[in-house]
C-alpha positions in Angstrom: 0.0 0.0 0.0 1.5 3.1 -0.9 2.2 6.5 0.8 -0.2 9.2 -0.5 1.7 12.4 -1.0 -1.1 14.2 0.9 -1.2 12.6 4.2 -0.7 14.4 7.0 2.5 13.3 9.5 2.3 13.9 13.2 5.3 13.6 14.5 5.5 12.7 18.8 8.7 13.4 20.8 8.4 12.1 24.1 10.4 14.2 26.6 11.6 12.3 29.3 15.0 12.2 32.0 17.3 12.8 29.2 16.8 15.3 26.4 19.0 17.7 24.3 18.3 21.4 24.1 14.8 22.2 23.2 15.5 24.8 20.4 19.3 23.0 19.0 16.7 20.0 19.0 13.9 21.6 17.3 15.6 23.4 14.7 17.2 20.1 14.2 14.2 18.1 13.5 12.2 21.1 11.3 15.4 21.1 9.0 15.2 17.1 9.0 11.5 16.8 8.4 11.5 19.1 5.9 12.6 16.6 3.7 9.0 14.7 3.6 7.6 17.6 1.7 4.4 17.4 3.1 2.1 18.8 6.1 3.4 18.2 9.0 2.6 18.3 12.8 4.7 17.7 16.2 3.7 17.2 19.2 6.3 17.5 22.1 4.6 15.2 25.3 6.5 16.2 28.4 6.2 12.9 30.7 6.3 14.7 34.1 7.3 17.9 34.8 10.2 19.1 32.9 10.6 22.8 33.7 13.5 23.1 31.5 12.8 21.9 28.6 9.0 23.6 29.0 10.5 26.8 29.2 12.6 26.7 26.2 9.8 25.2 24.1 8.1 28.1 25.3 10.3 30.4 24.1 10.2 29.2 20.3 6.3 29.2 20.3 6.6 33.2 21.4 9.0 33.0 18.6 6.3 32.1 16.3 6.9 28.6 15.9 4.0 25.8 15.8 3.6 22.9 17.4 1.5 21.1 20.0 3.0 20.8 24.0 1.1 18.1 26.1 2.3 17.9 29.9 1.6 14.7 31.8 0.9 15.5 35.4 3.6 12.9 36.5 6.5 10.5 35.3 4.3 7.7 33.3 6.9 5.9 31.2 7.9 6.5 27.5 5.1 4.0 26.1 2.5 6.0 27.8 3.7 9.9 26.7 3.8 8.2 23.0 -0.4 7.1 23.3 -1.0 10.3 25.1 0.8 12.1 21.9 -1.1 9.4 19.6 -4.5 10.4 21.1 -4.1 13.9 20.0 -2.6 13.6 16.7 -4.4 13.3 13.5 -2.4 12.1 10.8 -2.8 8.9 9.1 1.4 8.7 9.2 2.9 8.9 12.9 6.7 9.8 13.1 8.1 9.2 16.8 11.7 11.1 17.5 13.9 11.1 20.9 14.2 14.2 22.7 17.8 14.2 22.1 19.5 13.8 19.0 19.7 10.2 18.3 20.1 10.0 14.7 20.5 12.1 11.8 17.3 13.8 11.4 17.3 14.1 7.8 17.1 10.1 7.9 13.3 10.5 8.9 12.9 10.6 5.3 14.0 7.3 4.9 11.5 5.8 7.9 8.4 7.4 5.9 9.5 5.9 2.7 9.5 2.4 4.1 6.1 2.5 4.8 5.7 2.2 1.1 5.0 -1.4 1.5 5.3 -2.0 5.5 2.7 -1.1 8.5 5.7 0.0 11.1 9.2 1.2 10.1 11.9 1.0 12.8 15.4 2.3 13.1 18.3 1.1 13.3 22.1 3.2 14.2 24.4 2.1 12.3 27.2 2.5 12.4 27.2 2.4 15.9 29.0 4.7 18.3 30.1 2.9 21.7 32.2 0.8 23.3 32.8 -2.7 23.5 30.9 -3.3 26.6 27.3 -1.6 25.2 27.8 -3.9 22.0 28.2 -6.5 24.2 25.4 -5.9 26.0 23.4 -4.7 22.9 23.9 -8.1 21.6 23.2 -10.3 24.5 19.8 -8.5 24.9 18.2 -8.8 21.2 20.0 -12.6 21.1 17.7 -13.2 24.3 14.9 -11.4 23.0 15.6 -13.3 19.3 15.4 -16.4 21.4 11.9 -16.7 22.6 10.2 -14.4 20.3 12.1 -15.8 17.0 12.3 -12.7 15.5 15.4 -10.7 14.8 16.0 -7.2 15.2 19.1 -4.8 16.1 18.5 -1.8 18.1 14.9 -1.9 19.2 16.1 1.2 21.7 16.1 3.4 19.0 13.5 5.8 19.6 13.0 6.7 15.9 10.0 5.1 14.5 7.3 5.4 11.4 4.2 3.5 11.6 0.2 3.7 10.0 -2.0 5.3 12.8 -4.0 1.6 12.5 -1.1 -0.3 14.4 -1.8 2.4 17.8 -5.5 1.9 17.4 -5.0 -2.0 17.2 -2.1 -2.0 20.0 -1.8 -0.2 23.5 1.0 0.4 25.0 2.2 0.9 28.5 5.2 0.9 30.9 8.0 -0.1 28.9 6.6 -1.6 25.7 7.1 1.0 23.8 11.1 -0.6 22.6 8.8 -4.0 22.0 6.4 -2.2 20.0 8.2 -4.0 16.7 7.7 -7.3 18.4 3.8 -6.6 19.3 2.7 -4.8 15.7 4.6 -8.4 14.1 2.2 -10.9 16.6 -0.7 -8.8 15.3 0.2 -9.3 11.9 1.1 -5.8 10.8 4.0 -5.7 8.4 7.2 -4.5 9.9 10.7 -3.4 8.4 14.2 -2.2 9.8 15.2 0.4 8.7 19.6 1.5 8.7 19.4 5.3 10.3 23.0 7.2 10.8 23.7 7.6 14.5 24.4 11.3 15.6 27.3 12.3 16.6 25.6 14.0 19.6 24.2 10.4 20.8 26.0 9.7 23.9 24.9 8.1 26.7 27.5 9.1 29.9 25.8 7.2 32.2 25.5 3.7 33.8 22.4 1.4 34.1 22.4 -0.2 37.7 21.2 -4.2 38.6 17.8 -2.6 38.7 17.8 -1.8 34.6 19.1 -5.2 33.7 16.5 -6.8 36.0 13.6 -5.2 34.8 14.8 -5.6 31.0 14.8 -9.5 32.3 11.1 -8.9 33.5 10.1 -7.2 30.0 11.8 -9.8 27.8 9.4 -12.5 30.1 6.4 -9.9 29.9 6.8 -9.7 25.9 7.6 -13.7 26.0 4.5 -14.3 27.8 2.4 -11.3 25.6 3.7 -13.0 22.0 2.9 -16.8 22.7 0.4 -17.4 25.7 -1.9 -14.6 25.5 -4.7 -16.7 23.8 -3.1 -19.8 25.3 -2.1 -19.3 28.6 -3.4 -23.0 29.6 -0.6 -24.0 27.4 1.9 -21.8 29.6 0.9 -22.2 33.2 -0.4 -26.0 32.1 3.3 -26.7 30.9 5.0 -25.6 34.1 1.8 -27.4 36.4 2.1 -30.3 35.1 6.0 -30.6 35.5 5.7 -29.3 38.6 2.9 -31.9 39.7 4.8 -34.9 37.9 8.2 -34.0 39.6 6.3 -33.9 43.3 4.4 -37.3 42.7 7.4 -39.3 41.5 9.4 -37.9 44.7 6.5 -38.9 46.7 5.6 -42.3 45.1 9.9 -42.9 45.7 9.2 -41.9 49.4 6.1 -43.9 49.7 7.7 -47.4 48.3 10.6 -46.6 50.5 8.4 -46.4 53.5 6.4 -49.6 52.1 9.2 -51.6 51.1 11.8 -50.4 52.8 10.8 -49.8 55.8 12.2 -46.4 55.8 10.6 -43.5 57.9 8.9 -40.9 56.9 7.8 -38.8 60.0 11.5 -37.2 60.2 11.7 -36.5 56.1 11.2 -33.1 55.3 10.9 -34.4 51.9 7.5 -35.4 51.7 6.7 -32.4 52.9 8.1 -30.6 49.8 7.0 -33.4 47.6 3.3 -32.8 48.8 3.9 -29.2 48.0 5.2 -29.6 44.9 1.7 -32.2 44.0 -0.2 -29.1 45.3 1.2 -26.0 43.0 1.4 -28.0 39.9 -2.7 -28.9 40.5 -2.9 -24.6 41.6 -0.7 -23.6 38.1 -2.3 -25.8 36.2 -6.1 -24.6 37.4 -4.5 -21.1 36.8 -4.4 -21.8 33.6 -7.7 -23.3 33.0 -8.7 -20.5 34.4 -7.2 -18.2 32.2 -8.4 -20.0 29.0 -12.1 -19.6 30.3 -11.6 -15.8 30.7 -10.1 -15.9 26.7 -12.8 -17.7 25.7 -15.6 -15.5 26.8 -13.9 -12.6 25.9 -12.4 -13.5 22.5 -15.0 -12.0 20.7 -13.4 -8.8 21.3 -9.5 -9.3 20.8 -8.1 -9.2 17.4 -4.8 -10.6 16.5 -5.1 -10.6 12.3 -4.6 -8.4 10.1 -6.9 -8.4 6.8 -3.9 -7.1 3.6 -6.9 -6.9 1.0 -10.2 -8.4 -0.2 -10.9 -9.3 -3.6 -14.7 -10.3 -4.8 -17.9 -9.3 -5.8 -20.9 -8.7 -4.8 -23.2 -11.4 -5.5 -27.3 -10.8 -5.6 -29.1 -11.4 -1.8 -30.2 -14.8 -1.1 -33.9 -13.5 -0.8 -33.5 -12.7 -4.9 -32.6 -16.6 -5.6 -35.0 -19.0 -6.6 -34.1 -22.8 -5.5 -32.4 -23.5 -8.5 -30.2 -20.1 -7.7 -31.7 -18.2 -10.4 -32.1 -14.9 -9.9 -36.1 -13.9 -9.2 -38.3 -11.1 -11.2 
């Protein structure tokens, strides 16, 4: 499906803890997106108060410059300052930038372009700027992520993005999903594309991340794990791990058992069968969890989507009412 030259772009730039100077950023970004050569809007979501960066954007609107500022009354995450930028924009094209210069912002160009046959176009630096330890860890995280999700991608922290407004309206994003949107828009069938963006020279990161950030990446690469392969099926999750869990307990307690039986073994002093009894009991709990779960799906499956229809071909045929009973069309 091709791009229309007349549709509109919003263009969302989260502002969160890190974020270059508002007008070296914006001046940036209008001489980038003037490239696309068509109307244009951006929207600037400040995700908690940034008094900073609020006072130099209001500086270039009493400038004259136009664009849309929406504050969010506290820190909400990066996933939901993006939905509360989609909810106000109106084009059929959404651009999401960084609030620091990440890449070359002339490259935008390219993002828009590759929606030419894709649904969601998502950057990737390269070359790369960094040293050996961030490729390092760069590359352990999307081999992990590769690993259970089975699909490959490069630098899903790039926060440079082009997508058709339907993949928002079909997907909703919150906490941290916004660097797994790729991996969400693919399970719901949308067409998705990587697309090689030059890294800025201004993109570095002087920082650290702390136990904390590597943990709760852990937790999101479980949470999208989970979200990609058991959210219809979650029987076949919690089922799985029940009925290992219940198999594992009832062999160490039939061993226990013939011991005491055969053996003539004691069992009042074993903490063993304790834990085997325990392990008999949380498999049954997991695996009724799971049940459970599939009930909820199946009542409420009427109302979650997870296709995508690319085109449909026919014609329309005259209403049954019209036929005779040897399909001849009545009157």
């Amino acid at each position: 499906m091709a791009v229309t030259g007349n549709s509109e772009i919003s263009v969302i730039v989260p502002v969160g803890s890190r974020f270059s100077d508002p007008a070296t950023l914006y001046a940036d970004y209008k001489a980038g997106l003037a490239g696309l050569r068509r109307p244009y809007r951006m929207i600037f979501v400040l995700d908690g108060p940034q008094p900073a960066f609020a006072a130099g954007l209001e500086k270039l609107l009493a400038a004259g410059e136009q664009f849309q500022v929406i504050g969010l009354t506290r820190t909400f995450g990066e996933a939901t300052a993006l939905m509360a930028g989609f909810s106000r924009a109106n084009g059929d094209i959404i651009v999401t930038l960084p609030a620091y210069q990440q890449v070359e912002s002339a490259d935008a160009v390219k993002l828009v372009d590759a929606l030419q046959n894709n649904d969601l176009a998502i950057g990737e630096r390269s070359p790369r700027i960094g040293g050996m330890f961030g490729r390092l860890r760069r590359w352990a995280f999307h081999r992990l992520l590769a690993r259970v999700t089975k699909l490959q991608y490069h630098d899903l922290a790039c926060g440079a993005r082009a997508f058709r407004r339907k993949v928002l309206e079909e997907i909703h994003l919150y906490g941290d999903q916004h660097r797994f949107l790729a991996i969400l828009a693919d399970r719901q069938g949308f067409k998705v594309t990587e697309v090689s963006l030059r890294q800025s020279q201004h993109d570095h990161f002087k920082g650290f991340y702390g136990p904390r950030e590597y943990v709760r990446g852990f937790l999101d690469i479980f949470t999208v794990f989970f979200l990609v392969r058991f959210t219809k099926r979650p029987l076949r999750f919690f089922g799985m791990v029940g009925v290992t869990t219940f198999a594992i307990g009832a062999i160490w307690a039939l061993v226990l058992v013939t011991q005491r039986l055969f053996f003539e073994q004691a069992l009042a002093d074993r903490p063993a069968l304790l834990l085997s009894s325990l392990l008999v009991v949380l498999g049954l709990q997991l695996f009724a969890l799971g049940l459970l779960g599939e009930l909820i799906i199946f009542t409420h499956a009427r109302n979650l989507k997870d296709y995508q229809v690319a085109e449909v071909i026919g014609f329309d045929p005259a209403p049954v009412s019209q036929l005779d009973a040897k399909g001849v069309v009545a009157g």
